[in-house]
Structures are given as structure tokens and as C-alpha cells.
N, CA and C atoms as a LAMMPS dump frame, in Angstrom:
ITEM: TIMESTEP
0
ITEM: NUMBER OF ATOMS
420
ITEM: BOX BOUNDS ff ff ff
-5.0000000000000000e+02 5.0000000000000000e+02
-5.0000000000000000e+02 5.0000000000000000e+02
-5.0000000000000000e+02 5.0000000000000000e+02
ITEM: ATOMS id mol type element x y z
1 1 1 N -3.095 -4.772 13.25
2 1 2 C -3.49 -3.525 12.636
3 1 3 C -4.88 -3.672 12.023
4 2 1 N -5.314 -2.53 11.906
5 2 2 C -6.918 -2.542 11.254
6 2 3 C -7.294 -2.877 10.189
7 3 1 N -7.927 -4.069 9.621
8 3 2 C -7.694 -4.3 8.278
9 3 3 C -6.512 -5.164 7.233
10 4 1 N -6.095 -5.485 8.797
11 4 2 C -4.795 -6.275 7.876
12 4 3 C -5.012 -7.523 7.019
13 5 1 N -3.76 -7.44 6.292
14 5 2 C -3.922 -8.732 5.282
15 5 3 C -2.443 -8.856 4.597
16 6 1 N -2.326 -9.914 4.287
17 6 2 C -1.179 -10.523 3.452
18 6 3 C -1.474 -10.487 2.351
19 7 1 N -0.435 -9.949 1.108
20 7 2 C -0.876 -10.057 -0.406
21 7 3 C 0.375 -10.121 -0.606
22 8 1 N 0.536 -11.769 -0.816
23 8 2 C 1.706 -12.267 -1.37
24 8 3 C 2.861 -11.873 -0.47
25 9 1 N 2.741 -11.839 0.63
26 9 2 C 4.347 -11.594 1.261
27 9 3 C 4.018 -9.987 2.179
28 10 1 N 3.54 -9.182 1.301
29 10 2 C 3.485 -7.532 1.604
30 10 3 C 2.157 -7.413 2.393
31 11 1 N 2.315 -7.121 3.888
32 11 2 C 0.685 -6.458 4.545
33 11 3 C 0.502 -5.055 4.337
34 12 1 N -0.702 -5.322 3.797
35 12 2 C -1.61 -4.164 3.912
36 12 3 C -2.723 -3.97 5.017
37 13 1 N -2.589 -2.849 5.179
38 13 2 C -3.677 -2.304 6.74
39 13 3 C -3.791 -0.953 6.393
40 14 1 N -4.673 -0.741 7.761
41 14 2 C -5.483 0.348 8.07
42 14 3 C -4.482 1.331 8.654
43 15 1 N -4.667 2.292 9.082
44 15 2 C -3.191 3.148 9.633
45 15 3 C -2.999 2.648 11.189
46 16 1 N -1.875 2.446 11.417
47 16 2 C -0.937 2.077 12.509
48 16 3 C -1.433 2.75 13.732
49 17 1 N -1.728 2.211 14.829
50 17 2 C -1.928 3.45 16.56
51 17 3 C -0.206 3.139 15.978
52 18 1 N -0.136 4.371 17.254
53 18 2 C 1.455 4.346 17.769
54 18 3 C 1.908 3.161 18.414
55 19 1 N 1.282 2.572 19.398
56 19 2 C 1.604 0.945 20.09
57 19 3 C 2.319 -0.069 18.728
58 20 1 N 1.542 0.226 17.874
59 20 2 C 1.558 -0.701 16.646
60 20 3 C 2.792 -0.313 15.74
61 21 1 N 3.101 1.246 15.91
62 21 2 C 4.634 1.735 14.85
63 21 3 C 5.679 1.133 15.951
64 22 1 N 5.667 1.118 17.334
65 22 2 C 6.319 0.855 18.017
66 22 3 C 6.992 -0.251 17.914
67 23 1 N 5.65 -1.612 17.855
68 23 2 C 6.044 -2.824 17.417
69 23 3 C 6.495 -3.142 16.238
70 24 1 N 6.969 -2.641 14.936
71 24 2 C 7.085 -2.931 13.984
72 24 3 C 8.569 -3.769 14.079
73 25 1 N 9.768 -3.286 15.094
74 25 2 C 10.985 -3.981 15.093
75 25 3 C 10.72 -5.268 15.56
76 26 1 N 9.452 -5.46 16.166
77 26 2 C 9.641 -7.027 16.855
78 26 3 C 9.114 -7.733 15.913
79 27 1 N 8.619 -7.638 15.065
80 27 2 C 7.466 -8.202 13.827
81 27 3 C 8.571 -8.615 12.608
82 28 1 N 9.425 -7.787 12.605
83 28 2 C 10.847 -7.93 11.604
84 28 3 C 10.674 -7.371 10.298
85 29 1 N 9.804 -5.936 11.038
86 29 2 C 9.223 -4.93 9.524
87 29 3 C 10.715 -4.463 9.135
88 30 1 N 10.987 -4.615 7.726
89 30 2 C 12.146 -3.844 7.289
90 30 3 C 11.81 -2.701 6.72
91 31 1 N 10.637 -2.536 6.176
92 31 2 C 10.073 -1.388 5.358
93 31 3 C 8.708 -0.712 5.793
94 32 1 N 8.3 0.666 5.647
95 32 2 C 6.758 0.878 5.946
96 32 3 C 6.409 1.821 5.288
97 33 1 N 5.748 1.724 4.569
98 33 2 C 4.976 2.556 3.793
99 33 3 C 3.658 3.293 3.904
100 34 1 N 4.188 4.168 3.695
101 34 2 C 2.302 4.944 4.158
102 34 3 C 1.901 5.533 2.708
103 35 1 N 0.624 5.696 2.597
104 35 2 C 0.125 6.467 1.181
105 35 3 C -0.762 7.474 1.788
106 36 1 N -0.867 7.461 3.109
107 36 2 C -2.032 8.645 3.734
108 36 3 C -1.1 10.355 3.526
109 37 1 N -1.948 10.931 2.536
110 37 2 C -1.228 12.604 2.34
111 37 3 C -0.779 13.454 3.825
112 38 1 N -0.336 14.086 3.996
113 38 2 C -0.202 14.704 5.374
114 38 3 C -1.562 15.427 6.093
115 39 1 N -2.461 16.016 5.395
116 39 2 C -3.588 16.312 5.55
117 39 3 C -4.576 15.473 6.541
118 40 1 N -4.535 14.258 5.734
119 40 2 C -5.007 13.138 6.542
120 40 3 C -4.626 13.113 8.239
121 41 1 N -3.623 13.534 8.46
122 41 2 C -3.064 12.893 10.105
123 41 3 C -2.87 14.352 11.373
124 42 1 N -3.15 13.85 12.036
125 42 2 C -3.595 15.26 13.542
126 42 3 C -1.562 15.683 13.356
127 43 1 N -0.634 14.307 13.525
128 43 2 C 0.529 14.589 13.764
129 43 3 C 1.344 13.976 13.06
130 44 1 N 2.572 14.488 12.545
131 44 2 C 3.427 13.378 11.065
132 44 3 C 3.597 12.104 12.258
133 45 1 N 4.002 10.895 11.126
134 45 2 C 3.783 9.488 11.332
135 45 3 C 5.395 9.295 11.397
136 46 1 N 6.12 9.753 10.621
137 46 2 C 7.746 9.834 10.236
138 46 3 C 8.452 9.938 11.686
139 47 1 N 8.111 10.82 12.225
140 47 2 C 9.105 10.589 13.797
141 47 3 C 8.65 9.594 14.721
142 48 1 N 7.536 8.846 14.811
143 48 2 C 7.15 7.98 15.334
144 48 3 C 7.803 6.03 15.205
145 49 1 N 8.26 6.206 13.605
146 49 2 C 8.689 5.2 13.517
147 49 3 C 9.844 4.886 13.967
148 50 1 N 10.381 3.539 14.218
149 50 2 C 11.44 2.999 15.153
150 50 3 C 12.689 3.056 14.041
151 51 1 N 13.731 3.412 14.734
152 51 2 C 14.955 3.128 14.247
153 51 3 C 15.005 1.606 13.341
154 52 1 N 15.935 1.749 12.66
155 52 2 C 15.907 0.641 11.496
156 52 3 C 14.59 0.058 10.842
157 53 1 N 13.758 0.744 11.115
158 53 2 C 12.496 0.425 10.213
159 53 3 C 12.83 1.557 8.887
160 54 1 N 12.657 1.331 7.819
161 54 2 C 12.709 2.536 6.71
162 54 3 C 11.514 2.697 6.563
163 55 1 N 11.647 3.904 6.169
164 55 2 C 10.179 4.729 5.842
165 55 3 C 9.658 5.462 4.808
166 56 1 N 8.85 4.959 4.096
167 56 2 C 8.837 5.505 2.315
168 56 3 C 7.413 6.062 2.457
169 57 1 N 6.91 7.399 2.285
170 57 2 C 6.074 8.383 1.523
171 57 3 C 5.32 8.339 0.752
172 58 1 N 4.474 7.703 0.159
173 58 2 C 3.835 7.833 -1.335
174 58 3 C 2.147 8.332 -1.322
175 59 1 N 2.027 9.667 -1.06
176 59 2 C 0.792 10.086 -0.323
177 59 3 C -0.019 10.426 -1.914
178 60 1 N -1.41 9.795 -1.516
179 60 2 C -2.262 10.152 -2.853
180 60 3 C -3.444 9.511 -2.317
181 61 1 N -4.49 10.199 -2.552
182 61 2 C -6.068 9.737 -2.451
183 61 3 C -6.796 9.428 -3.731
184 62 1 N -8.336 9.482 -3.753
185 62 2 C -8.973 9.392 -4.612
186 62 3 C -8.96 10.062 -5.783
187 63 1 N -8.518 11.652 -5.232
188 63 2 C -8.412 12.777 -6.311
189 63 3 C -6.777 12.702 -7.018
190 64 1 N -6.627 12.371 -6.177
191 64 2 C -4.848 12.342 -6.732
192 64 3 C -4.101 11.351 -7.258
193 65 1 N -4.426 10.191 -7.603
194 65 2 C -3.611 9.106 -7.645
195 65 3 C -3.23 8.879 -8.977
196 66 1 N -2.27 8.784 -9.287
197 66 2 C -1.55 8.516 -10.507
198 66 3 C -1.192 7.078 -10.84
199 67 1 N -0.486 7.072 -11.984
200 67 2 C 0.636 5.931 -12.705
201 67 3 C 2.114 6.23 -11.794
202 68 1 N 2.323 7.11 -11.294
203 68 2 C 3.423 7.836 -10.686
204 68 3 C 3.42 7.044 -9.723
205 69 1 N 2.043 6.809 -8.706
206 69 2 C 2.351 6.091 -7.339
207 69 3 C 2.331 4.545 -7.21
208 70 1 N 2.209 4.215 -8.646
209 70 2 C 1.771 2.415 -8.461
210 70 3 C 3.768 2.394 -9.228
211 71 1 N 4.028 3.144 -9.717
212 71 2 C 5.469 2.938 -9.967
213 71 3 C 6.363 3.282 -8.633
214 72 1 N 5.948 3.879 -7.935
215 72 2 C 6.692 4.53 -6.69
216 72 3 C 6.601 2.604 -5.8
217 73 1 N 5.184 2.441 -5.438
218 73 2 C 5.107 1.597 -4.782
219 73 3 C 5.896 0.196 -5.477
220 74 1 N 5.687 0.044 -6.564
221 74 2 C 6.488 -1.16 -7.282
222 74 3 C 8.244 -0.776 -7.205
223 75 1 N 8.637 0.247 -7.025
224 75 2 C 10.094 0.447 -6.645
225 75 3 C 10.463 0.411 -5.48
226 76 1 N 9.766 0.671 -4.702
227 76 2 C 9.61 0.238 -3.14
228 76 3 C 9.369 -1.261 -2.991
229 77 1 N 9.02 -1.783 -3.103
230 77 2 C 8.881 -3.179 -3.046
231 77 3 C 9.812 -3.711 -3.805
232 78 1 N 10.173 -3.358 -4.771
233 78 2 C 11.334 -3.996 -5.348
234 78 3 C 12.64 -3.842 -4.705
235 79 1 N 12.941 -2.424 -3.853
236 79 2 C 14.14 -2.196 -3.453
237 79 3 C 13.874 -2.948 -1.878
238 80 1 N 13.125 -3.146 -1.423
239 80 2 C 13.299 -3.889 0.203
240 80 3 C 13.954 -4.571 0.135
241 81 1 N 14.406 -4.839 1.568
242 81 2 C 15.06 -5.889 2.306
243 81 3 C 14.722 -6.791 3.017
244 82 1 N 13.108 -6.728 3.177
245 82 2 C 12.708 -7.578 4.354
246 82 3 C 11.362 -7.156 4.102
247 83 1 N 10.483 -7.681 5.404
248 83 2 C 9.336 -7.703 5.559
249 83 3 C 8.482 -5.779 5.324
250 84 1 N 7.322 -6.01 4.614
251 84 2 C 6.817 -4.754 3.763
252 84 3 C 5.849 -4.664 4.625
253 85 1 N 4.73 -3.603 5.1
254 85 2 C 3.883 -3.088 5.157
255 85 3 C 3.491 -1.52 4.513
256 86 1 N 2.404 -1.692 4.211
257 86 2 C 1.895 -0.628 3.763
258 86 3 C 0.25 -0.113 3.506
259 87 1 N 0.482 0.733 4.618
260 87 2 C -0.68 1.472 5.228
261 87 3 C -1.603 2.673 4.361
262 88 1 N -3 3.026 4.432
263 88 2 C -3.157 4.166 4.453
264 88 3 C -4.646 4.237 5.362
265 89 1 N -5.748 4.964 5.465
266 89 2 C -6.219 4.902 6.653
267 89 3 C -7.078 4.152 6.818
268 90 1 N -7.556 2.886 6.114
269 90 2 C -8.289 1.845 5.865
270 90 3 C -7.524 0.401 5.46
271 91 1 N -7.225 0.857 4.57
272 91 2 C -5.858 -0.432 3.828
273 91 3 C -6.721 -0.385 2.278
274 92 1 N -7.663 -0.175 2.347
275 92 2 C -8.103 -0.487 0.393
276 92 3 C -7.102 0.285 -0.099
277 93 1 N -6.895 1.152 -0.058
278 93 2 C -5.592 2.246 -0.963
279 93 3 C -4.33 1.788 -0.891
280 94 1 N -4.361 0.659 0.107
281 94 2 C -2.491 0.277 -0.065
282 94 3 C -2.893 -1.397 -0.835
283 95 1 N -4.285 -2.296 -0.347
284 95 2 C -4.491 -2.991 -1.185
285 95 3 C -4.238 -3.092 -2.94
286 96 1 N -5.007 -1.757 -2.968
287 96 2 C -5.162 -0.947 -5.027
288 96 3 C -3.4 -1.122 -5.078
289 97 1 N -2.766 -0.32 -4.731
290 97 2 C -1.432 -0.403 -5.114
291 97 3 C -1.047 -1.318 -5.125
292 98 1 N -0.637 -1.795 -3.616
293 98 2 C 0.037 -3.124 -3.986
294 98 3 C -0.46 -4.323 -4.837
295 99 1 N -1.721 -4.569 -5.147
296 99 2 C -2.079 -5.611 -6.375
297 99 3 C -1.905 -4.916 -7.461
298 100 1 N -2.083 -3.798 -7.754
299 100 2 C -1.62 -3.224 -9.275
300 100 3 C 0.227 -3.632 -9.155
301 101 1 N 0.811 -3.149 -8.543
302 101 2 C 2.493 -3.081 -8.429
303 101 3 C 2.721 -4.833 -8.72
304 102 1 N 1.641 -5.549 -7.945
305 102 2 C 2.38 -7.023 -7.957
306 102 3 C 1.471 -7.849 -9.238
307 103 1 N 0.602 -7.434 -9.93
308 103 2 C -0.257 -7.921 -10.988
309 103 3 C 1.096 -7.368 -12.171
310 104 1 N 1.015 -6.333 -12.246
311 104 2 C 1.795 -5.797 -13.123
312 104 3 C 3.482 -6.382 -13.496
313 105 1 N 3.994 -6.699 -12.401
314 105 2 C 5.236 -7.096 -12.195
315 105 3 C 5.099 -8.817 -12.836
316 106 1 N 4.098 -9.266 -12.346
317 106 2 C 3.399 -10.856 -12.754
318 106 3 C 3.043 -10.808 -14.152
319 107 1 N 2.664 -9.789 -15.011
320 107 2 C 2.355 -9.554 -16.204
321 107 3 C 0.485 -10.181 -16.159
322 108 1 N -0.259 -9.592 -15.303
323 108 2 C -1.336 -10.438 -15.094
324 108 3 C -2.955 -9.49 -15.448
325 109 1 N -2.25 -7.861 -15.595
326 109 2 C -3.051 -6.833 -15.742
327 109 3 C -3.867 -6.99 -14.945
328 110 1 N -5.071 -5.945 -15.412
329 110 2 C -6.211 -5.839 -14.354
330 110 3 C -7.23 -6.706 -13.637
331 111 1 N -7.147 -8.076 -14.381
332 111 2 C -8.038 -8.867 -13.709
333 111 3 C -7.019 -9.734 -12.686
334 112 1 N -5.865 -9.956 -12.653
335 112 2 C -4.889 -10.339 -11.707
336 112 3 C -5.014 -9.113 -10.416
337 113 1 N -4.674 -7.899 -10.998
338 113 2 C -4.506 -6.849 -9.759
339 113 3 C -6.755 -7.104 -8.879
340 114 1 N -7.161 -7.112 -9.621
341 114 2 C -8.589 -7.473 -8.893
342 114 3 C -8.678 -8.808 -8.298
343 115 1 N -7.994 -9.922 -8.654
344 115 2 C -7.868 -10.774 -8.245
345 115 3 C -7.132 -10.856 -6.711
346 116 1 N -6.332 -10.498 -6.647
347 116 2 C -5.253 -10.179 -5.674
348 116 3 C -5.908 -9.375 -4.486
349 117 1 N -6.897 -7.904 -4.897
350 117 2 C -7.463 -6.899 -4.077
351 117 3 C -8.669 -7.374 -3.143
352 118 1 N -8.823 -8.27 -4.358
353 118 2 C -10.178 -9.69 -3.901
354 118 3 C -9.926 -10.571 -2.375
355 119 1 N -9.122 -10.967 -2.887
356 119 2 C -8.232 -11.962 -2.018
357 119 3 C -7.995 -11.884 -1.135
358 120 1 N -7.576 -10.449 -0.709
359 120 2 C -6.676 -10.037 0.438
360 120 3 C -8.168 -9.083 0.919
361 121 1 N -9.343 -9.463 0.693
362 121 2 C -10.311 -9.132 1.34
363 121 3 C -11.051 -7.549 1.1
364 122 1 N -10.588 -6.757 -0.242
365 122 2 C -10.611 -5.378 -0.118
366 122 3 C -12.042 -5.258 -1.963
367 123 1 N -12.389 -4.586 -1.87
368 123 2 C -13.107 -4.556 -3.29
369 123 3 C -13.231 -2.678 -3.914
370 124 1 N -12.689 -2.84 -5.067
371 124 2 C -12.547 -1.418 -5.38
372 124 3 C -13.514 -1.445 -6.669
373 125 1 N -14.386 -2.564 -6.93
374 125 2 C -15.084 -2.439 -8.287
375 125 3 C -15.909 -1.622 -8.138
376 126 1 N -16.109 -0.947 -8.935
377 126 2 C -17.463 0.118 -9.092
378 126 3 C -16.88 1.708 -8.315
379 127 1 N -15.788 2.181 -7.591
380 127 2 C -15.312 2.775 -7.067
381 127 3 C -14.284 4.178 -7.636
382 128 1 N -14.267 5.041 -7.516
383 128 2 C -12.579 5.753 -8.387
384 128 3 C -11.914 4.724 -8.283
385 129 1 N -11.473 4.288 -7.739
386 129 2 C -10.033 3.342 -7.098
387 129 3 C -10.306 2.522 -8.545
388 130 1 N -11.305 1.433 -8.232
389 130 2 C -11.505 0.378 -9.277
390 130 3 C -11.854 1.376 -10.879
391 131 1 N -11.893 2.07 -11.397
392 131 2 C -12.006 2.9 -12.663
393 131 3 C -10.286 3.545 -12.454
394 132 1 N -9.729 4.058 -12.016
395 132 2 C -8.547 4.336 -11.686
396 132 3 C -7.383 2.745 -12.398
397 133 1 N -7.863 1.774 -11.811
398 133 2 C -7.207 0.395 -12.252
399 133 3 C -7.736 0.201 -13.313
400 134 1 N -8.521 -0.029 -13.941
401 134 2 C -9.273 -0.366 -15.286
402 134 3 C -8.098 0.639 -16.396
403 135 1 N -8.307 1.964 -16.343
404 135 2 C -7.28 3.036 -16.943
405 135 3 C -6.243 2.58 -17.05
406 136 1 N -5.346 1.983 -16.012
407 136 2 C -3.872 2.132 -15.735
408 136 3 C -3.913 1.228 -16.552
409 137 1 N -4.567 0.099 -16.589
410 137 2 C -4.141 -1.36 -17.163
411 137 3 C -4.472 -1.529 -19.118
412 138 1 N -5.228 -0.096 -19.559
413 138 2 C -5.869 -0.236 -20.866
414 138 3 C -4.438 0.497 -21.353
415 139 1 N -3.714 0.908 -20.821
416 139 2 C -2.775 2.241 -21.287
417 139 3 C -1.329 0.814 -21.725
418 140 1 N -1.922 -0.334 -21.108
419 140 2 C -0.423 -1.286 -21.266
420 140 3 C -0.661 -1.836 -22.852
């Protein structure tokens, strides 16, 4: 996938071709997550995915993103069963989450969740995204 990367167990990427939702049963995806709003996509992504893959929702951009979706995504990851991905149409936006969800859970705040976003190759400093994380983490 475009952009992929491992952060701690959970890939993050760029959005899926169809070849690629297809393959998700052979890969041993148990979960997939998208954060791309419906707006974003020519055709929904939801009927495309394969049987026994689950499929979790958490659509929000630059203008929209809350405390709401880094809790959505940290309950999602907490409730899996197996192998995580989670997409939106680049991967920095599923990067931001998932290092906020897994910094947070680590008790490591914002320089852990930058640490992590770092890592896995993505940079949101100077960005909404990165001022968006700075916020979430002053409010703890």
C-alpha cells in the first residue's frame, strides 16, 4: 500500500486500490480502518472489503478532527483481534491517530505520539495535524 508503515504492530497507509482490499484476507488483516470522510472517495470502500475482515469508520480531516476520533481509534485498537490497518488517503492522518491513541495509552503524551509519527516516517510538525496534537495533549 502507498505509504505504508508499521507503528508498533498497527499499519498505516495511503488508501487501499481495490487489488489491495482484496488482499487483506491473505495478509491476516483482522481489522481496517479508514478515516477518509465519504466525500473523499468516487465510490464507498465498505462493500469492497472481504468477508471476515471488519470494518470501522472514523472519517475526519483537517477541519474536522476531534478528541472524539483519537478515542474512536484507541477503542478500535483496543477491541481487535488481530492484525490492524488503518488508512486514509496518504497515511499521515492514520499515522496522527494512531501515535496519539498509542502515546496516550503508553502515558508518553505529545512528544511520544511525535516520536512514534516520526518513526513510522510521517511529520505533522508545523501542520493543523501537528497543532491539533500539541492541544489534545495540553488538555491531559
Amino acid at each position: 500500500m502507498n505509504n505504508e508503515a508499521d507503528m508498533d504492530g498497527v499499519v498505516v497507509a495511503g488508501q487501499p486500490t481495490d487489488e489491495e482490499l482484496r488482499e487483506l484476507p491473505a495478509r491476516g488483516v483482522a481489522v481496517l480502518v479508514n478515516l477518509r470522510p465519504a466525500g473523499e472517495f468516487v465510490e464507498p470502500e465498505a462493500p469492497k472489503v472481504p468477508a471476515g475482515v471488519k470494518y470501522v469508520d472514523i472519517p475526519f480531516d483537517g477541519r474536522s478532527i476531534s478528541d472524539e476520533h483519537v478515542h474512536e481509534m484507541r477503542a478500535a485498537l483496543d477491541a481487535a483481534t488481530g492484525p490492524v490497518i488503518v488508512h486514509c488517503a496518504g497515511g499521515t492522518r492514520a499515522a496522527l491517530v494512531v501515535g496519539m491513541a498509542q502515546a496516550e495509552k503508553a502515558g508518553e503524551g505529545a512528544e511520544g505520539a511525535l516520536r512514534r509519527i516520526h518513526a513510522a516516517g510521517f511529520d505533522v510538525v508545523g501542520t493543523p495535524y501537528g497543532a491539533f496534537l500539541e492541544r489534545y495533549f495540553a488538555k491531559a
